[in-house]
C-alpha positions in Angstrom: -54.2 -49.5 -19.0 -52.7 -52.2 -17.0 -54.6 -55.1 -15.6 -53.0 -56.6 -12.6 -54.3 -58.9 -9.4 -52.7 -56.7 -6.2 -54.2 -56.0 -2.9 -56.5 -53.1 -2.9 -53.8 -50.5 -1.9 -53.2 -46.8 -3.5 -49.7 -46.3 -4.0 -48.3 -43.0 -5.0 -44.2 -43.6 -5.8 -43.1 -40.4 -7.6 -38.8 -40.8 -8.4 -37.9 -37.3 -5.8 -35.3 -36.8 -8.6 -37.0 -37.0 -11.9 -38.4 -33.9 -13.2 -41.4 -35.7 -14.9 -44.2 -38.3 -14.3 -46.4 -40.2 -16.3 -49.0 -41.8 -14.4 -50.9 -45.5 -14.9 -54.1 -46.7 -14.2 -54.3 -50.2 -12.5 -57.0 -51.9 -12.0 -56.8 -54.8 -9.4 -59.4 -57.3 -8.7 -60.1 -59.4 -5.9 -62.4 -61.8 -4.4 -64.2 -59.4 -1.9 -64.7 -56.1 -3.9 -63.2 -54.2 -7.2 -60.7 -51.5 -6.6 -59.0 -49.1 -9.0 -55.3 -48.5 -8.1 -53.3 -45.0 -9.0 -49.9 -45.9 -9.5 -47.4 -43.7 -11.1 -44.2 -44.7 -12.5 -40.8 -42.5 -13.0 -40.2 -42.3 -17.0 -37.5 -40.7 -18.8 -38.1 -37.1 -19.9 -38.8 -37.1 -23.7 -36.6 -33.9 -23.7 -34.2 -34.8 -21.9 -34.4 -32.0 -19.6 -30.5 -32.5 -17.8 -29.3 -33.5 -21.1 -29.9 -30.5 -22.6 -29.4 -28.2 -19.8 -25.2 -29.8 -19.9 -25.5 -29.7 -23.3 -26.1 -26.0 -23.6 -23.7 -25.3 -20.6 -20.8 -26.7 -22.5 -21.4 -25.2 -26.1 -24.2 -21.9 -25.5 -22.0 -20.9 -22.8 -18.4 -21.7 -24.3 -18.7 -20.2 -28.1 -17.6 -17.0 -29.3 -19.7 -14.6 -31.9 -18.5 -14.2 -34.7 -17.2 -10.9 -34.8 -15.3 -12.3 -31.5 -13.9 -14.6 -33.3 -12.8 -12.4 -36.2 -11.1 -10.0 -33.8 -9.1 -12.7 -31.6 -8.4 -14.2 -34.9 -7.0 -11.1 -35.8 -4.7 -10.1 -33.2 -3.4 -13.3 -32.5 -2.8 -13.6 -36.6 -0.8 -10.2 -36.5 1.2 -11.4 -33.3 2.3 -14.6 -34.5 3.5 -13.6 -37.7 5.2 -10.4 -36.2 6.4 -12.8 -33.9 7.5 -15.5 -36.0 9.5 -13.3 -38.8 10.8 -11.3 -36.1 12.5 -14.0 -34.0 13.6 -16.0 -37.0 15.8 -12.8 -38.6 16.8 -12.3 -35.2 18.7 -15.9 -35.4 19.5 -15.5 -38.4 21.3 -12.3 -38.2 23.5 -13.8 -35.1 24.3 -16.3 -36.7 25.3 -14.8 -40.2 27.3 -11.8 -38.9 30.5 -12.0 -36.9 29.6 -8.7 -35.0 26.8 -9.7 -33.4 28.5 -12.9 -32.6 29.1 -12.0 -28.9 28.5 -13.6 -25.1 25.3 -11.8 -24.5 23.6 -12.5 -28.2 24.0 -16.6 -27.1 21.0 -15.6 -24.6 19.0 -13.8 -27.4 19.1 -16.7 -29.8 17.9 -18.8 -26.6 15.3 -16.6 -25.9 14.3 -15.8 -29.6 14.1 -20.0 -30.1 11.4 -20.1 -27.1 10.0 -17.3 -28.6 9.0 -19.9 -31.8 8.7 -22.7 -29.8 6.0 -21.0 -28.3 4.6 -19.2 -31.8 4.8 -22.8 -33.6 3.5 -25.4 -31.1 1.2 -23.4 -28.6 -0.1 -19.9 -30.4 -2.1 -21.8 -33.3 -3.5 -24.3 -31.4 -4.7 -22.2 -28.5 -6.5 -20.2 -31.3 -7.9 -22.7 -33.0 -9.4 -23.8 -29.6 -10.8 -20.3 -28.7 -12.3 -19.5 -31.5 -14.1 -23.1 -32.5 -15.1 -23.5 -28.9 -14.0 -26.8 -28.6 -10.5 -28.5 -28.2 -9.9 -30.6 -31.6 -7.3 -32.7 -30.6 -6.1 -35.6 -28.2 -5.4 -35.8 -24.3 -1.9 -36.0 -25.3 -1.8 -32.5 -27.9 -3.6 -30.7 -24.9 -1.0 -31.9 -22.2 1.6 -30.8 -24.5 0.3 -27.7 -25.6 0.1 -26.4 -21.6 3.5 -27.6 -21.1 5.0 -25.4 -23.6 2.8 -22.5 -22.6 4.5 -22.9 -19.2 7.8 -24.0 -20.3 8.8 -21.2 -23.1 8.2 -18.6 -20.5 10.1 -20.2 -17.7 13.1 -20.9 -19.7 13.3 -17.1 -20.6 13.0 -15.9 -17.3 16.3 -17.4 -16.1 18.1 -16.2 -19.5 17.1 -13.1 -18.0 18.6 -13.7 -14.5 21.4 -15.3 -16.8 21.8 -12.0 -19.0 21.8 -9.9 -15.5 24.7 -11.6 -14.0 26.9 -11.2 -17.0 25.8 -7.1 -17.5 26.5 -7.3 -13.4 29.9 -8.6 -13.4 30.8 -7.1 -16.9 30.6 -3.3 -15.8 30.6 -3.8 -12.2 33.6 -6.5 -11.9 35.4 -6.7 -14.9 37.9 -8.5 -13.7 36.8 -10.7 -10.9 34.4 -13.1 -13.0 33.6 -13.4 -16.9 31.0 -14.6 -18.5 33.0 -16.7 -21.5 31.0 -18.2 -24.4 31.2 -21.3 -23.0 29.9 -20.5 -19.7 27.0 -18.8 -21.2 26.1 -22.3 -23.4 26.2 -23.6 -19.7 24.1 -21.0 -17.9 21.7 -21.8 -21.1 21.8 -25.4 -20.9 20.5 -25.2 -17.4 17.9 -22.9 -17.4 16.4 -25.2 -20.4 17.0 -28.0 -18.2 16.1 -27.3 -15.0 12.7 -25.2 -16.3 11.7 -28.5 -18.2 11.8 -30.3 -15.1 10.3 -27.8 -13.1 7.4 -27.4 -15.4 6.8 -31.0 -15.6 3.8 -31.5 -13.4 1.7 -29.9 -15.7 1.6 -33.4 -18.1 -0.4 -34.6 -15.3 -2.5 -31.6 -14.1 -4.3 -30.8 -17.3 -6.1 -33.0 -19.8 -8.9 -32.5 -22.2 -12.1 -35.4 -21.2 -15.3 -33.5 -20.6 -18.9 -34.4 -19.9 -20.6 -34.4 -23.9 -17.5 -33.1 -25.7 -14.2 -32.4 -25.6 -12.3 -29.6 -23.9 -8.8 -28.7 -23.4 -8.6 -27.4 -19.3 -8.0 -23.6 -19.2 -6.8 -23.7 -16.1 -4.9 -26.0 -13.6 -7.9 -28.3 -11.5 -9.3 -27.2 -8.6 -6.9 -29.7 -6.4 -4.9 -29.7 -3.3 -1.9 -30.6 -5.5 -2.5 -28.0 -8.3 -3.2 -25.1 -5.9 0.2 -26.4 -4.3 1.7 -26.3 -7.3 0.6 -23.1 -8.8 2.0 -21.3 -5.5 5.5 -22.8 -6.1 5.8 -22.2 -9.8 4.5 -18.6 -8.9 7.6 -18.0 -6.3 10.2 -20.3 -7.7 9.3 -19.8 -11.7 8.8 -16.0 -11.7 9.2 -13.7 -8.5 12.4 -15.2 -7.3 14.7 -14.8 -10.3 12.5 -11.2 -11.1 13.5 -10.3 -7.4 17.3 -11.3 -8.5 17.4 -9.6 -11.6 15.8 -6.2 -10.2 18.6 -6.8 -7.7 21.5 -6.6 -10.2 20.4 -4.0 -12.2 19.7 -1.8 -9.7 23.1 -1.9 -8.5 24.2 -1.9 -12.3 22.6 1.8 -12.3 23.4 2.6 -9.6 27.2 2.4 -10.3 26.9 3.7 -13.4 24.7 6.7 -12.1 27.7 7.3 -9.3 30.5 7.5 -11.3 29.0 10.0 -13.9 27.3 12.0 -11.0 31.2 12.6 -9.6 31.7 14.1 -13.6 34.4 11.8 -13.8 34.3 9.5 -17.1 32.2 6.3 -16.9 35.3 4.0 -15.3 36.5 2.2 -12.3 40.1 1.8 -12.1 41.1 0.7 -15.6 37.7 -0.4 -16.5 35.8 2.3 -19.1 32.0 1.4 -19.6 31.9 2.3 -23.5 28.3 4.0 -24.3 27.6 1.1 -26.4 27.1 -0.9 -22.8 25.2 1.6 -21.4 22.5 1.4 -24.2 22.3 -1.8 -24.0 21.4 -2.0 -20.3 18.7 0.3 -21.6 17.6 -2.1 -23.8 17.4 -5.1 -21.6 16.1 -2.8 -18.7 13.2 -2.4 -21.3 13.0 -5.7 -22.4 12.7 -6.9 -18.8 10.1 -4.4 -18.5 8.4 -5.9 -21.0 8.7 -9.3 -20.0 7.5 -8.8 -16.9 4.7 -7.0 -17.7 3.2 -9.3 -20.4 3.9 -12.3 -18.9 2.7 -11.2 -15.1 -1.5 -11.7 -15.6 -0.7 -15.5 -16.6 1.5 -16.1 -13.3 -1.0 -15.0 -11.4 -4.0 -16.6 -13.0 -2.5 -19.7 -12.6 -3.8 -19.5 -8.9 -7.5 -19.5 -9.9 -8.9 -22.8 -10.2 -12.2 -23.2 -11.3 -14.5 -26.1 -11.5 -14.6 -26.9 -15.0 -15.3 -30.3 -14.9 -18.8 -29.9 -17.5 -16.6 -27.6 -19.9 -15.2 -24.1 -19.6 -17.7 -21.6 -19.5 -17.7 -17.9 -21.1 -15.9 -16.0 -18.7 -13.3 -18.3 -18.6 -12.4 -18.6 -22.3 -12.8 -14.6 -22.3 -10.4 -14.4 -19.0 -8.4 -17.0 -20.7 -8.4 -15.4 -23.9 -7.1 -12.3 -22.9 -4.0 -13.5 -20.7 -3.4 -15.4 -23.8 -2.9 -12.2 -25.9 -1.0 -10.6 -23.9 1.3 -12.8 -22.8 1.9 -13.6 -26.9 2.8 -10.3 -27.3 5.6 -10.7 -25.5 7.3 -12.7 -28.4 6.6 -10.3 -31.0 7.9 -7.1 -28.4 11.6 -8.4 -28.6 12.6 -8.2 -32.0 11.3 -4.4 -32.3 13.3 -4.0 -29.0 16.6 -5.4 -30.7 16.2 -3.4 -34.1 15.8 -0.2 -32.0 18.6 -0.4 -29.5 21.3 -2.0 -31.5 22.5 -0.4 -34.4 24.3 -4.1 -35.9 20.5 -5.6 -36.1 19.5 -2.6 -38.2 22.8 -2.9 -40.5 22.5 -7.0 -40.3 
């Protein structure tokens, strides 16, 4: 109890925020007459009460089981070392044998060495965050991590649009345009180029401070900028050059389909489309196919932006989780692709 001289007043002051009270009895005395006072006083909560409630938000909610865990860790295990053997014979084979030394296997190296840039410096650590709930490393490691994931997938979209110019202009027009071996180191160069520049924003979009522990953002931030953002790389870093390569393909096929519908042999003028071309059209038709199929869901999600600013709940580590395996397929697809369409990988 406290003892106090007041005026003889009863004050009740209970904080409209806290969620407990402790109450204290004053007694004030006077010169006219004795009064007992019921004050009450705001106190911290023993528990804690918001504390804990954050605190279980960020790790209850964000932490897999672990038989979650053993199955993510799992697949992404069997994709990353398909993934990782598979691109690195794929360079090494180009690079050993003369016959598989041509124009068009300059844009599968490319596109096999953003296959392990993405296998080396984004696949393990966007494991290791999904399945310890937590992001282990810096601000820094997290802004770099996203940039890859957005880079590697960028860059092999334009080889694409790249690789469907030359097949255009190869069977099409022979003779008007070729795509020389040192044009294609060009048409690489920039599509590494410009992609890293395009991508760029995302150093300053995403970062990895939280509320109670640390967390690498799923997700681009709920922000003006970062919707902005997310609707350009959208149209400029995937429907645009997949609207342009669907474009020259179809009219690759549909050339190829007019000639041999006439029964004459596969030809224009003096030009003959050996089979060989024709399967591989197939096989880049294919791999497009796969491309964009794998890589689509993570395009899109980009445009969701949820509030994440206490930590990334469940759903979105499960949403994320999944676009992440499927779009990490997409590096362990080609290689198969290659070893079934062309007979030199199989002999290499």
């Amino acid at each position: 109890m406290v003892y106090a001289q007041s005026s003889n007043t009863l004050g009740v002051h209970p904080s409209l925020y806290s969620p407990a009270f402790t109450y204290h009895m004053s007694f004030n005395f006077s010169e006219r007459e004795n009064s007992t006072v019921l004050e009450t006083s705001p106190t911290t909560p023993p528990c804690g009460l918001e504390g804990s409630g954050q605190a279980n938000r960020t790790s209850g909610s964000y932490e897999l089981t672990s038989g979650e865990v053993a199955v993510l860790g799992l697949v992404f295990g069997v994709l990353w070392l398909v993934s990782i053997l598979g691109n690195a014979l794929v360079c090494l084979v180009i690079h050993r044998s003369r016959r598989t030394q041509s124009t068009t296997n300059y844009f599968v190296v490319s596109m096999a060495c953003a296959d392990l840039l993405m296998s080396l410096g984004c696949a393990p650590f966007v494991l290791l965050q999904v399945a310890s709930g937590r992001w282990p490393l810096s601000a820094a490691a997290c802004k770099a991590v996203r940039y890859l994931q957005h880079l590697c997938p960028g860059v092999q979209v334009y080889v694409l649009l790249s690789i469907s110019v030359d097949r255009f202009y190869t069977i099409v027009y022979p003779l008007s345009f070729k795509v020389s071996r040192e044009k294609a180191k060009k048409m690489i160069l920039a599509s590494w180029l410009f992609d890293a520049a395009f991508v760029s924003p995302c150093l300053f979009f995403y970062g990895s401070t939280s509320a109670g522990s640390s967390h690498c953002d799923f997700f681009l931030p709920d922000s003006w900028g970062s919707i902005a953002y997310a609707a350009v790389h959208l149209l400029v870093g995937f429907l645009v050059p997949v609207v342009l390569i669907m474009s020259f393909y179809q009219r690759v096929v549909r050339y190829i389909w007019r000639i041999s519908a006439d029964g004459h042999t596969v030809r224009r003028t003096m030009n003959i489309v050996p089979r060989t071309k024709v399967k591989t059209i197939k096989m880049f038709l294919m791999l497009n196919s796969v491309f964009f199929f794998t890589w689509t869901p993570f395009f899109i999600a980009q445009l969701w932006h949820p509030k994440e600013s206490d930590g990334p709940g469940r759903q979105g580590l499960l949403f994320f989780a999944a676009i992440a395996w499927i779009s990490f397929s997409s590096t362990a697809s080609k290689p198969t692709l290659y070893s079934v369409y062309n007979a030199n990988f199989r002999r290499a």
